[in-house]
C-alpha positions in Angstrom: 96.2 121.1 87.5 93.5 119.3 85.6 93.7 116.4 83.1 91.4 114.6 81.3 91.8 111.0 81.6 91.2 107.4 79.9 91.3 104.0 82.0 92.2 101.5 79.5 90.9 103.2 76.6 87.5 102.0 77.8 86.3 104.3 80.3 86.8 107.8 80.6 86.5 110.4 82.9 83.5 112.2 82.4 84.9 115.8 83.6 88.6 117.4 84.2 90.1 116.0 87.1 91.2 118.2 90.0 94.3 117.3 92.0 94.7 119.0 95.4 97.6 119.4 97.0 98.0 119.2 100.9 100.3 120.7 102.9 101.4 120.3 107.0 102.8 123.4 107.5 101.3 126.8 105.4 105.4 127.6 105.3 106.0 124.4 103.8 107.2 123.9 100.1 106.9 120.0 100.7 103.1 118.8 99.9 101.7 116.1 102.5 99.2 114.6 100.0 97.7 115.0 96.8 94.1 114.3 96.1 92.7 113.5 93.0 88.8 113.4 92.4 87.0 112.1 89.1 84.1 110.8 87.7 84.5 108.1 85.5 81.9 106.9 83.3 81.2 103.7 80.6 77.6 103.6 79.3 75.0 104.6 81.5 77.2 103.9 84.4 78.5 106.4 86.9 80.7 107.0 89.8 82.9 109.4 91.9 85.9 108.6 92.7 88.3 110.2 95.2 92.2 109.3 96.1 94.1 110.6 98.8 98.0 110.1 97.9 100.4 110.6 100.8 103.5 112.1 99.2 105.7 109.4 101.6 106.7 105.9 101.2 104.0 104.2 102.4 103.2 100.3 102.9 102.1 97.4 100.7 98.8 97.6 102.9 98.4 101.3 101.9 99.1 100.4 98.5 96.9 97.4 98.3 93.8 99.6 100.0 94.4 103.2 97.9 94.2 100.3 94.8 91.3 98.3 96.1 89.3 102.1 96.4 90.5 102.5 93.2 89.1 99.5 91.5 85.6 99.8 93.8 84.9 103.1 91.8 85.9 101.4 88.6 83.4 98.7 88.6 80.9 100.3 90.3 80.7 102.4 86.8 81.4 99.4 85.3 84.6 100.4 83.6 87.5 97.4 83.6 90.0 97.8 87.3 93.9 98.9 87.2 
C-alpha cells in the first residue's frame, strides 16, 4: 500500500509512502505491527521519517513517544508537528 501524503497542507511527503506489515507467526492472519516510512519535505528542508505501529492497545507513554518521533522528523524538515 502506498499513499501520498500532506501534513497540514504545508508539508508534504516528498515520495509514496510504504507501510509494512509485521507478522509473529508466518501462519498468522493477525499483523504485529505496521511500519510506515516517509520523507517529508518544506523548502529546502529534509527528513526521513519512520514509525513502527503495534497493532495492540498500547500505553499513553507509547503514545506520547511514537508522537514525539513523529514531531522530531516534522521539525527537523521544518514542516509544522501533529
Amino acid at each position: 500500500m502506498a499513499a501520498t501524503a500532506a501534513v497540514s497542507g504545508r508539508c508534504a511527503s516528498s515520495r509514496a509512502v510504504p507501510v509494512a506489515v509485521g507478522y509473529g507467526d508466518p501462519k498468522s492472519v493477525v499483523p504485529r505491527d505496521m511500519t510506515v516510512a516517509m520523507t517529508v519535505k518544506k523548502g529546502t528542508g529534509k527528513k526521513d521519517i519512520k514509525l513502527t505501529i503495534p497493532n495492540q492497545d498500547i500505553t499513553p507513554q507509547k503514545e506520547a513517544a511514537l508522537k514525539k518521533q513523529l514531531n522530531t522528523g516534522l521539525k527537523a524538515a521544518g514542516c509544522p508537528t501533529a
